[in-house]
GUFI-47005 format. One record per residue (C-alpha): x, z, y; residue number from 1. Coordinates in Angstrom, 1 decimal, decimal comma. Layout:
BEGIN
X/Z/Y/NUM
...
END
This chain:
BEGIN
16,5/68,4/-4,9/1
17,6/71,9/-5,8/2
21,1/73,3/-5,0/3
22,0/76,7/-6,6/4
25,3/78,6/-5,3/5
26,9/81,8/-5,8/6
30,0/83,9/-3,7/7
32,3/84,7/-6,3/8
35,7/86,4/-5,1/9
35,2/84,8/-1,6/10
34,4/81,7/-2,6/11
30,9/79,9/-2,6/12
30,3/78,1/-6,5/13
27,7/75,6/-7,2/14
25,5/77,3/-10,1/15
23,2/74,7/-10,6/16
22,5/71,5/-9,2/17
19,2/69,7/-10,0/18
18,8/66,2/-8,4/19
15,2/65,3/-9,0/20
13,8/65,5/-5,8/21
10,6/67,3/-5,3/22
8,4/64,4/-3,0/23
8,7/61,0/-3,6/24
11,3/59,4/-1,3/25
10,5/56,8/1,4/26
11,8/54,0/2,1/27
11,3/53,6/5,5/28
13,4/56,0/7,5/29
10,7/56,0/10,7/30
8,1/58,3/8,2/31
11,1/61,2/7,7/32
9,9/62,8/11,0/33
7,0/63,7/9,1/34
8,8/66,0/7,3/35
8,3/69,5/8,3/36
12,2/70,3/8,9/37
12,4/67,2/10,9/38
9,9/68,2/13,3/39
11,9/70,1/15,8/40
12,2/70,6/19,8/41
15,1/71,9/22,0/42
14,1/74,3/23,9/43
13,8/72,2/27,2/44
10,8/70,3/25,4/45
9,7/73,5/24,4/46
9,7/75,1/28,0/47
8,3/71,7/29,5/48
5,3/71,8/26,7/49
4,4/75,6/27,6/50
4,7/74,9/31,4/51
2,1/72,0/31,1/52
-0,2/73,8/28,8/53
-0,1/76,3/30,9/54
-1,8/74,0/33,8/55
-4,2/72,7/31,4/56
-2,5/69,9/30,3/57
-3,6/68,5/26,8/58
-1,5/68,2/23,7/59
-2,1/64,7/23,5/60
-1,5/63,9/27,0/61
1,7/66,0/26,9/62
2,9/63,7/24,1/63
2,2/60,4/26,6/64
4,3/62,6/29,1/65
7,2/62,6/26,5/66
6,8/59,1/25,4/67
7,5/58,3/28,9/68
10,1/61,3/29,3/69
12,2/59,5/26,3/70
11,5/55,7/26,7/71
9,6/55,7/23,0/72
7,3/57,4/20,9/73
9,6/56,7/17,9/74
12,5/59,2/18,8/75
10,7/61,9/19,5/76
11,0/64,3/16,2/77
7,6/66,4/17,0/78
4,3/65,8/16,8/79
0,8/67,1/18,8/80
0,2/69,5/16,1/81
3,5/71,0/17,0/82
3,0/71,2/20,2/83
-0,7/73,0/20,0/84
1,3/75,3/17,9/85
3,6/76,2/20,1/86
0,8/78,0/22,1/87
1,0/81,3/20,7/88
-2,7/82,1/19,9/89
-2,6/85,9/19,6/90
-5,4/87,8/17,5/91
-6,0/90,5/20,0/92
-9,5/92,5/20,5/93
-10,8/92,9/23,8/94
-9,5/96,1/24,5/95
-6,1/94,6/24,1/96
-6,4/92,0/26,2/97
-8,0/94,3/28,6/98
-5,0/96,5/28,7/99
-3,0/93,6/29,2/100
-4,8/92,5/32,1/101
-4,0/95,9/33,5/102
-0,8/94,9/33,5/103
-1,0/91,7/35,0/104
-3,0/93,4/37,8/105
0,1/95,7/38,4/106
2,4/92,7/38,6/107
0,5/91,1/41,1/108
-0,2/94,6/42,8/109
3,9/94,3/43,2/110
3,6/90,8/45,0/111
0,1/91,5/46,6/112
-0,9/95,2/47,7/113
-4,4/93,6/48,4/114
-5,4/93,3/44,9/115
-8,5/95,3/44,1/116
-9,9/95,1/40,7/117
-13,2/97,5/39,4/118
-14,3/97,7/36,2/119
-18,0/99,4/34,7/120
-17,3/101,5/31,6/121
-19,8/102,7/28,5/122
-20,1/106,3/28,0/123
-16,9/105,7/25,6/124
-14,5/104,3/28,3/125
-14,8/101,0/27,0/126
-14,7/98,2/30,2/127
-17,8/96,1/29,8/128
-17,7/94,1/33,2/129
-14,5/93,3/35,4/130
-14,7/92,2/39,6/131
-11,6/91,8/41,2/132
-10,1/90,3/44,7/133
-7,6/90,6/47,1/134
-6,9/90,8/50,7/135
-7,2/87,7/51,8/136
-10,4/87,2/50,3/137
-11,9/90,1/51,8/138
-10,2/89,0/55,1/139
-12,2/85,5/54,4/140
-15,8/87,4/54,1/141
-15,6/89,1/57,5/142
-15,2/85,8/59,2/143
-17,5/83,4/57,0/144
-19,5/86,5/54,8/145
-22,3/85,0/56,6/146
-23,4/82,4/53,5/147
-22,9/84,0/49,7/148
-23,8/81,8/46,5/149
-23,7/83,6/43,7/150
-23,6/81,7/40,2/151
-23,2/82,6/36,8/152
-23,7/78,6/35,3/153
-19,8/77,6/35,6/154
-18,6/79,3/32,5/155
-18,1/81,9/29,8/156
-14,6/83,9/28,3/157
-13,4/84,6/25,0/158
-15,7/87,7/24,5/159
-19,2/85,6/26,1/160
-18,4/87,3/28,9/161
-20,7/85,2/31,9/162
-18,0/84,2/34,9/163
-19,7/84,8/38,1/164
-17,3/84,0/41,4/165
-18,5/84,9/44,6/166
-18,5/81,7/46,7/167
-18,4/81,3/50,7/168
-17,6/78,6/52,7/169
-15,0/78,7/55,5/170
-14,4/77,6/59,3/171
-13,5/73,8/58,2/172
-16,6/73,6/55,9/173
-14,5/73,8/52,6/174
-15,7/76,4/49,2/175
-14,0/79,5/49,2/176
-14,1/82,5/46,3/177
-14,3/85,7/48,0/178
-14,4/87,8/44,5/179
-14,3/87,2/41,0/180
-16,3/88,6/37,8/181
-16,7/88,9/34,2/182
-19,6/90,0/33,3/183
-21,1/91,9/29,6/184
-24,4/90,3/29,8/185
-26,6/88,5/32,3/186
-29,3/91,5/32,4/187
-30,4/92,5/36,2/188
-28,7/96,2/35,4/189
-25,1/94,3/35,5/190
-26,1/91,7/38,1/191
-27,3/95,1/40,3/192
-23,7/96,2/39,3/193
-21,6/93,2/40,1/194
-23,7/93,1/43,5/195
-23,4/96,7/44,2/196
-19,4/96,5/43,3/197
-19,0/93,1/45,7/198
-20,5/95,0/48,8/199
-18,3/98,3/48,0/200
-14,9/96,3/48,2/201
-16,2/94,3/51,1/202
-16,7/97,6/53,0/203
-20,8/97,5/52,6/204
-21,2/94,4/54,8/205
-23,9/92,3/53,6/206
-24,3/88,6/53,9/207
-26,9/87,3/56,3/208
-28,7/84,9/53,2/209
-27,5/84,7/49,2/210
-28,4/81,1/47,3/211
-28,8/81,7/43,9/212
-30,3/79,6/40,8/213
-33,9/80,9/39,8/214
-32,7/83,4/37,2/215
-35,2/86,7/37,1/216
-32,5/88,8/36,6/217
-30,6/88,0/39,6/218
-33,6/88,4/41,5/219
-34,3/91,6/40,4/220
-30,9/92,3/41,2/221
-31,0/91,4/44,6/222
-34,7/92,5/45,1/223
-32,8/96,1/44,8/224
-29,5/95,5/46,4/225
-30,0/92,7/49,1/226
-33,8/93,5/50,1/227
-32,9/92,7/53,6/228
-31,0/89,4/53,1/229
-32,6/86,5/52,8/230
-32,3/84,9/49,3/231
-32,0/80,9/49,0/232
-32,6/79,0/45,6/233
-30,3/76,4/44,7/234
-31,9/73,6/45,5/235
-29,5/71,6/43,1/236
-30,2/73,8/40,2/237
-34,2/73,4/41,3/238
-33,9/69,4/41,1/239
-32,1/69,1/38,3/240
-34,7/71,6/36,1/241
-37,4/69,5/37,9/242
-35,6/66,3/36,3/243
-35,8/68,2/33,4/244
-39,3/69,0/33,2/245
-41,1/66,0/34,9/246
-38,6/63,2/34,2/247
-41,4/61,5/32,0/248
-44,0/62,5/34,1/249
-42,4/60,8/37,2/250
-41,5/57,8/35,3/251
-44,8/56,7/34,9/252
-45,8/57,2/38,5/253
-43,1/54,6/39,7/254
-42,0/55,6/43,5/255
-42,7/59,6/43,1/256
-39,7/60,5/41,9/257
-38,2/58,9/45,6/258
-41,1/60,3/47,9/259
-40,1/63,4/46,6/260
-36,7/64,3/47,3/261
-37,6/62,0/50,7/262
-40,9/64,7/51,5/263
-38,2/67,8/50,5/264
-34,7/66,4/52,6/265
-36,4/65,1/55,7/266
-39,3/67,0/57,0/267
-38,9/68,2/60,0/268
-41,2/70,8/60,0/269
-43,2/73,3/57,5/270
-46,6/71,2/58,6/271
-44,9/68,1/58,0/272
-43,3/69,0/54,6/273
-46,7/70,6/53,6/274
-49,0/68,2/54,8/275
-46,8/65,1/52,9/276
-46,2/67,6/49,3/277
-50,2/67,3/49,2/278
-50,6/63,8/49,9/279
-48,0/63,2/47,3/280
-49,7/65,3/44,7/281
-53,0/63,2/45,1/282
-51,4/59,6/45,9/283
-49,4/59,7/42,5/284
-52,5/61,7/40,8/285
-50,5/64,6/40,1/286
-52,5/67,7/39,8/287
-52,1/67,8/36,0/288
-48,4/68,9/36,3/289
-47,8/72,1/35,1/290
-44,2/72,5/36,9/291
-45,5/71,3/40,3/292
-47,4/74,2/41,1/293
-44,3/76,4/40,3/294
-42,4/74,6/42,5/295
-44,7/75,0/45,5/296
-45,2/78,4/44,4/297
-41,3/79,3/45,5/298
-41,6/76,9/48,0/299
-40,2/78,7/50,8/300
-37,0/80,0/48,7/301
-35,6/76,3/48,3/302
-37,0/73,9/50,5/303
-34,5/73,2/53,6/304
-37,1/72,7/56,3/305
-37,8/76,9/55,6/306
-34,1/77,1/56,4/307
-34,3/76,0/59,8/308
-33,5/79,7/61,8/309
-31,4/80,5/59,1/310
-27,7/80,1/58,8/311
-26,5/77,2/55,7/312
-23,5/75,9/56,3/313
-23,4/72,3/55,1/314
-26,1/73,2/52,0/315
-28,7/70,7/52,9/316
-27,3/68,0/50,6/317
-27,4/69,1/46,6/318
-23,8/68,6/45,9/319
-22,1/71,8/46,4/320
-22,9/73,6/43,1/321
-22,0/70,3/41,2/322
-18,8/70,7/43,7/323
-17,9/73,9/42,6/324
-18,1/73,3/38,7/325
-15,9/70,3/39,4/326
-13,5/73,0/41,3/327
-13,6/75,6/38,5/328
-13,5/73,5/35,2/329
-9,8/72,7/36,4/330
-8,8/76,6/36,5/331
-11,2/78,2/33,9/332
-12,2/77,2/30,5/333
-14,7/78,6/27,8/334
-12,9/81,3/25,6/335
-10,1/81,9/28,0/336
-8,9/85,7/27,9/337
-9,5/88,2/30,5/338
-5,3/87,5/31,4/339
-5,7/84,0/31,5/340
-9,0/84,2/34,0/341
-6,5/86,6/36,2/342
-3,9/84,1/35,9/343
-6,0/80,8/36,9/344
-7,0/83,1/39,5/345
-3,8/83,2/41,1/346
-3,2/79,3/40,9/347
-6,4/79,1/42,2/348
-5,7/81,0/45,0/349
-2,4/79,3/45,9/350
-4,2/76,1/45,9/351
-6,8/77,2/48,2/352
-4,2/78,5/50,3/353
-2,2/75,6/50,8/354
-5,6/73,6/51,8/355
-6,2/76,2/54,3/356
-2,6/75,8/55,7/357
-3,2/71,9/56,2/358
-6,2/72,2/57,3/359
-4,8/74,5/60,0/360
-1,8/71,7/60,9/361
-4,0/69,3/61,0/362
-6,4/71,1/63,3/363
-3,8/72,4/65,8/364
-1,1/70,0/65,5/365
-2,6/66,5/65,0/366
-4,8/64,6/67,4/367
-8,3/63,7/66,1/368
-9,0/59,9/66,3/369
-11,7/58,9/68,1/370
-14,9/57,1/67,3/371
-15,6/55,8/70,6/372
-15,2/56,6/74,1/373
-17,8/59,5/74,4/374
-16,8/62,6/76,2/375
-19,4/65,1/74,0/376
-17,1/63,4/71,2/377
-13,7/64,2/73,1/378
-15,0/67,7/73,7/379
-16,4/68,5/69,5/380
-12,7/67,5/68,9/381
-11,0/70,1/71,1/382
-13,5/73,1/70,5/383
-13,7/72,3/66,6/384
-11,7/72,6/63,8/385
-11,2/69,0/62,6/386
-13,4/69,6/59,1/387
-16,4/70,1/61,1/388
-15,3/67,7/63,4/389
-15,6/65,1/61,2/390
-18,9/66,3/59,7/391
-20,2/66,6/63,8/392
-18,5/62,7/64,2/393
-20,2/61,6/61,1/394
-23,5/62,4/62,2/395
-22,5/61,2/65,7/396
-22,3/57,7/64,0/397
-24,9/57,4/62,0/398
-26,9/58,8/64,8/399
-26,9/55,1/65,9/400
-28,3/54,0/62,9/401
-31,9/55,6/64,7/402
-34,7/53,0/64,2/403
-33,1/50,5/61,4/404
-34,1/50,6/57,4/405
END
């Protein structure tokens, strides 16, 4: 239907009126919300959408939110489409969203005079790789700088641009981030960068051993930067590729694939782990592999019985890098902006905060429960914080498991 008017001395006259309507009509009045000028939100919906986008809520769980919100999918006059609209997706270079990011770092400058952020430039100014932190991160690496992982598996940005946190782990045995980078490329030149940048803001103190995956570049990298520290393969990332490359190979030697993650987690000694990789390799008639041999080549880079004199924290087991990619793909996500890594950043760091703040009342204010009537128990639960107590209680308890299958 088409209405023509016109204001004639004052007054608004109908020119033209034309009563064919352009769309068929319906005739069942719960399909008009369909329409495009039905569709609309107040501006509460719209600020409660935004909000839970924001913390990585989905459109179409934000419409089950306002199902619930309004008692019935059937009076709400917008659909998911309009809410992933509302997300303003701006078409901004990287340079943009650089100089934004800027910004964002002043903000938080305002809140947080601890914010440090360095970028690497080309020979035209242009930022090709980003590491930033602040000071209670750095705060964080003098007490527990001891352990570094460095990983660049977890995810990329809007411009391919490789995240790479640098991970710790604290006093009550929880993952910490003591910087953050984005990264041009994944060549050893910008690793050597990234690692050269990381021990500048953290006042040239190097950890006592980095873990790694088995990327060459990286340990080129650290060949050059880190040649003192002692440098740990990921034995997760070294299982899994082994999974990988042997899964058929093991499957047809029914009980290798067991033996040998037994042989690698509980040796006790180099001879023993040695001595037991050999008869493996001619018990399950195994000296065809190709992949073996580069696994015993690196041997002593991944292995946890070469480990012994060296400080891991609570690395033995192979679930920490899985751990941390369950921890980041909550906070960052592929093709995020530079601003929106700064700004998970943030929530990130609140988060880790607040655990560290319980952890502390529960340490200091709470009294541990006992497993039994021990005094070395009684004393691990005065002299430790209570997340290593519990890990020093576990194995307490299963220490009485000695002798039983």
């Amino acid at each position: 239907m088409n209405v023509t008017v016109q204001l004639k001395n004052g007054q608004w006259r109908f020119i033209s009126v034309n009563l064919e309507h352009n769309h068929d009509c319906l005739n069942t009045p719960s399909l008009t919300k369909f329409f495009s000028n039905h569709q609309n939100m107040s501006e509460e919906d719209k600020n409660l959408s935004m909000i839970l986008q924001d913390c990585r809520v989905p459109p179409r769980r934000i419409m089950s939110i306002f199902r619930r919100l309004k008692g019935s999918r059937k009076v709400l006059s917008f659909n998911k489409k309009k809410i992933q609209n509302l997300k303003r997706k701006e078409k901004r270079d990287k340079n943009t969203d650089i100089a934004n990011s800027l910004k964002f770092v002043e903000k938080l400058q305002a809140k947080n005079q601890g914010i440090v952020m360095k970028m690497d430039t080309d020979e035209d100014n242009t930022v090709q790789s980003i590491l930033w932190t602040d000071a209670r991160s750095k705060m964080d690496y003098s007490l527990y700088g001891d352990f570094l992982s460095f990983d660049t598996t977890f995810s990329t940005n809007k411009y391919n641009m490789p995240f790479a946190p640098f991970i710790g782990i604290n006093g009550q045995g929880r993952t910490i981030v003591f910087a953050w980078a984005l990264l041009k490329d994944q060549t050893a030149a910008t690793f050597k960068w990234a690692l050269e940048t990381f021990l500048d803001v953290m006042d040239g103190n190097k950890p006592s051993i980095i873990m790694t995956d088995q990327d060459k570049a990286i340990k080129s990298a650290i060949d050059d930067v880190l040649f003192s520290v002692w440098h740990r393969f990921c034995l997760w990332h070294i299982m899994n590729n082994c999974s990988d490359k042997m899964g058929g190979f093991m499957a047809a030697r029914e009980g290798m694939e067991d033996e040998m993650r037994k042989i690698i987690m509980d040796s006790l000694t180099i001879e023993e782990f040695e001595s037991k990789w050999n008869a493996m390799i001619d018990k399950y008639d195994a000296s065809s592999s190709k992949h073996l041999p580069l696994m015993w080549k690196c041997r002593s880079q991944w292995v946890p019985v070469y480990f012994r004199k060296v400080f891991c924290p609570f690395i033995r087991t192979t679930d920490r890098s899985e751990g941390m990619n369950s921890i980041f793909k909550d906070y960052v996500k592929r093709k995020d902006t530079v601003e929106t890594f700064l700004v998970q950043y943030e929530l990130f760091q609140e988060t880790i905060i607040e655990a560290e703040n319980d952890d502390r009342f529960v340490s200091i204010g709470l009294e541990p429960i006992y497993w039994g009537h021990n005094l070395v128990e009684k004393h691990a639960g005065k002299i430790y914080t209570r997340g290593i107590f519990f890990k020093f209680q576990e194995e307490m308890h299963n220490s009485t498991a000695s002798g039983l299958k």
